[in-house]
N, C-alpha and C positions, 0 to 999 in steps of 0.2 A: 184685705185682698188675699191673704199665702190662706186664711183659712179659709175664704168661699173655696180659692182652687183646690184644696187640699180636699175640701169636702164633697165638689161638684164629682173631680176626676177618682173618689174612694164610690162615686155614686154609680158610677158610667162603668169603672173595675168588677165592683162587687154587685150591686145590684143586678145592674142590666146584664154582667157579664153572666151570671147567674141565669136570668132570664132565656139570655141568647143559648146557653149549656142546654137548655134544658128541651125548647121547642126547637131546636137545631138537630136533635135526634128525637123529639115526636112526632115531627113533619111523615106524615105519610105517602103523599102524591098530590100533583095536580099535573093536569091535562091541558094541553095547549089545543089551539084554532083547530088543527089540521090534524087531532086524533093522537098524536104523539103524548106520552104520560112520564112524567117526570117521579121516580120516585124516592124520597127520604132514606138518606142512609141509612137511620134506623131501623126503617119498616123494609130494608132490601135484607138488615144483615138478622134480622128476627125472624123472615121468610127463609133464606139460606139454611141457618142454625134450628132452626124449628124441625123443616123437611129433613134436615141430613139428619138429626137425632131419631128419626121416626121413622125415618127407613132403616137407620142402624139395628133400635132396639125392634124392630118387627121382625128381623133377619135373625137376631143372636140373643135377644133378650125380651121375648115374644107376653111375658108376664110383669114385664116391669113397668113401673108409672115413671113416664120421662118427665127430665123438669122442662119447664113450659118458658122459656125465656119469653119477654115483653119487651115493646121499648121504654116504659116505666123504669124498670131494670136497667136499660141502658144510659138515658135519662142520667138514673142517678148516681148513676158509677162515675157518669163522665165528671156530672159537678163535683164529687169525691176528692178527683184528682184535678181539676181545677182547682179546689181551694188546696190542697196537696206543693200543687206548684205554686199558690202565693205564698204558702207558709216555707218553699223554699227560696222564695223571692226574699221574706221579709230576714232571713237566716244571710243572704248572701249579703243582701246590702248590711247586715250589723259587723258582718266580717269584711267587706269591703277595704273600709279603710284602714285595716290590719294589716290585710294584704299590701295595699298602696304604699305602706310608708314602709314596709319589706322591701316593693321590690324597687322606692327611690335610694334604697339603703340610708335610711333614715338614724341618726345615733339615737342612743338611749336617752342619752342626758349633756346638756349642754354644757361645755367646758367655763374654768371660774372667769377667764378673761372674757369670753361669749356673752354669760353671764352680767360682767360689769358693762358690757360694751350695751345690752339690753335695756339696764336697770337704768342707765344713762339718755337714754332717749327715753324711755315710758316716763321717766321724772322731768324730764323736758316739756313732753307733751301734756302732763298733767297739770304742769304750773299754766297752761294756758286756759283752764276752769274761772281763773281770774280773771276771764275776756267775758265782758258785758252778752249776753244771752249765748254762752259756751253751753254743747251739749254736757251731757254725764258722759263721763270717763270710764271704763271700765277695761284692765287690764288681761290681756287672755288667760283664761286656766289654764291651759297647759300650751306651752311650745318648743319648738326640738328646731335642729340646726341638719342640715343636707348639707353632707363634705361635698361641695362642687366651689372650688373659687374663684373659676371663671361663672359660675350660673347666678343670674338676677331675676329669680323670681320668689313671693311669695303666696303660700297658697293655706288653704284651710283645707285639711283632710282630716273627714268629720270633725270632730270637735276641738283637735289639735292644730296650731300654728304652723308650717315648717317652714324654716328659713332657708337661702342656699347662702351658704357661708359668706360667698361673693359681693350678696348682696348687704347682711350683715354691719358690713366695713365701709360699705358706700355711703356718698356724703346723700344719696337718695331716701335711705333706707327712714328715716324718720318720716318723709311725706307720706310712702307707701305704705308703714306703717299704721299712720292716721286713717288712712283708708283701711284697711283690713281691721281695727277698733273698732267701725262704727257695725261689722258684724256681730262685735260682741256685741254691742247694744242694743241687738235690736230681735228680730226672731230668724234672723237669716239661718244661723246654723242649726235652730230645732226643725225649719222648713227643709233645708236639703236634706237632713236627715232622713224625714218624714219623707221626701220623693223617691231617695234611696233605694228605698225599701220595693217600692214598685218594679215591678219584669221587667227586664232591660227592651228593648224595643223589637230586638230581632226575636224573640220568643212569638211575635204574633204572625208565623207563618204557622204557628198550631190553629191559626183560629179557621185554617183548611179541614182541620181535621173536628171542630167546634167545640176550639178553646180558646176565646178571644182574649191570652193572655195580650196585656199593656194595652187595650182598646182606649182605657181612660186616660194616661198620658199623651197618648198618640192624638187622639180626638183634642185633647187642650193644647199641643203643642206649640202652637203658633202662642195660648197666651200666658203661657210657663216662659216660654222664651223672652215676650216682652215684660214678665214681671223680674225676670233674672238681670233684663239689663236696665231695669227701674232703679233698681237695687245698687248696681253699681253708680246710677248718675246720684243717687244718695247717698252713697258710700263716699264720693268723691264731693257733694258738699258737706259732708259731716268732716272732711278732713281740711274744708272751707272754713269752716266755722270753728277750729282750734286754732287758726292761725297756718295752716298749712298751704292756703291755696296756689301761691307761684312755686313755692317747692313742688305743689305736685304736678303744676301745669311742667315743669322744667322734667321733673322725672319722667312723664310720661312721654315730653317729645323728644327727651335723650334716649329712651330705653322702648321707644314704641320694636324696635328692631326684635325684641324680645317677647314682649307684652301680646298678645292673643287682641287681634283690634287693628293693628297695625298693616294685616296683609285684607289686600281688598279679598273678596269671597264670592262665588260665585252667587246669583240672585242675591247678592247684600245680607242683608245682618238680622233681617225679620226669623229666621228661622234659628238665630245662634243667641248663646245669652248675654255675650258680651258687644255692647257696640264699639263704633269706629274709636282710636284713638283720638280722631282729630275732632268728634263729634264729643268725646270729654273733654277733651280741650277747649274746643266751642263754649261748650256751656257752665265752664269755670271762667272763663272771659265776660262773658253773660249774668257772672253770680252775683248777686245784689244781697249780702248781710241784713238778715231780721231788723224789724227796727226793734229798738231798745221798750222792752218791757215784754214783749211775744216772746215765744217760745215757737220753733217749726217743729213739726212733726215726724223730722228726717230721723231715722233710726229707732223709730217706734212701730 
């Protein structure tokens, strides 16, 4: 599924966007019912630029050979800076999460007691491999600690864990945990990566000007969002399926206050990645364990 969309919305970006570059300024004119002519940017701004060089050099430069702009020329300048601005696209989102964990004031490195308090739950959650059809386990590369200790959230920014210290200590943090493991497991964090990198959204008022930067994001919107909160209702049985389920059903209706999920949203959740809390809640009430010899597919 992250690679159909990854591949439809690089198709709808790059291709078409390309396409749309291109005959958005070779458009010449059309004429409507009642005699009115509508004419193409391009062929208005190669008409203006044409005549005003050709009166210039007749008047002061009567022997010279003026250059002859096209909208061929124009065309392909604009695609230029089209791909221009995705290569600054794909620049900001690498630096992105540099930025983010700057400006949570993120520590460098996780203090020794932090440390034992980490290596203590990961070794908790790992002895649960011993549970009859348990996912793979796999511990995060790398994770950093946010001095907040009143703050209870954990998040992945890019490829990094960060904790809020808060949370850390809480008897929660092992469930929520489990949940944020089964992104290591699976291709969640090479996907957001890989979305990153795409125009932010508000960049497509250039496609006024015919530069349909973020057409392809914008165009899948609706099914990036339901694959975001896919993700999460599988995130939330892979943390089923180590043994976490009532811990996390419990953290999540202690800490819905905090949790992204918890405040109703205007037209509901079709358009956001994360759904309702009570709607993960729901369907860890609902969760029915593999039967013995299967293998799910959750976190693949």
């Amino acid at each position: 599924m992250w690679l159909t969309l990854l591949l439809f919305t690089w198709i709808v970006e790059g291709v078409i966007g390309v396409w749309f570059c291109y005959h958005y300024w070779m458009f010449t004119q059309v004429q409507y019912g009642g005699g009115a002519t509508l004419f193409g940017p391009g062929y208005a701004i190669v008409q203006v630029y044409n005549g005003f060089i050709s009166t210039w050099d007749q008047a002061y430069h009567p022997h010279r050979h003026p250059f002859v702009l096209t909208q061929e020329h124009i065309a392909l300048s604009v695609i230029a800076i089209y791909t221009a601005l995705h290569v600054l696209a794909l620049v900001r989102g690498l630096v992105a999460p540099y930025r983010e964990r700057h400006r949570l004031g993120v520590r460098g490195q996780p203090s020794g007691r932090e440390i034992r308090r980490f290596e203590q739950v990961c070794a908790s959650l790992l002895r649960a491999q011993a549970i009859p059809d348990a996912p793979t386990i796999k511990r995060p590369w790398v994770w950093r600690v946010r001095d907040d200790d009143q703050g209870m959230q954990m998040r992945w920014i890019g490829f990094v864990l960060v904790i809020d210290r808060g949370l850390l200590y809480s008897k929660h943090f092992p469930a929520l945990l489990a949940h944020e493991l089964a992104h290591t497991n699976s291709f969640d964090l090479f996907t957001r990566s890989m979305y990153a990198i795409f125009p932010p959204f508000r960049w497509s008022v250039l496609t006024l000007v015919g530069l349909p930067c973020a057409c392809g994001p914008i165009l899948f919107h609706p099914w990036w969002m339901k694959y975001w909160r896919d993700r999460v209702f599988a995130a939330d049985e892979y943390a089923a399926r180590i043994g976490q389920r009532f811990a996390l059903k419990r953290a999540l209706d202690e800490l819905r206050w905090v949790l992204d999920g918890g405040r109703a949203t205007r037209g509901g959740r079709w358009l956001r990645e994360t759904p309702y809390i009570e709607e993960r809640i729901d369907r860890l009430d609902r969760y029915q364990p593999p039967s013995a010899g299967t293998r799910s597919a959750v976190g693949i």
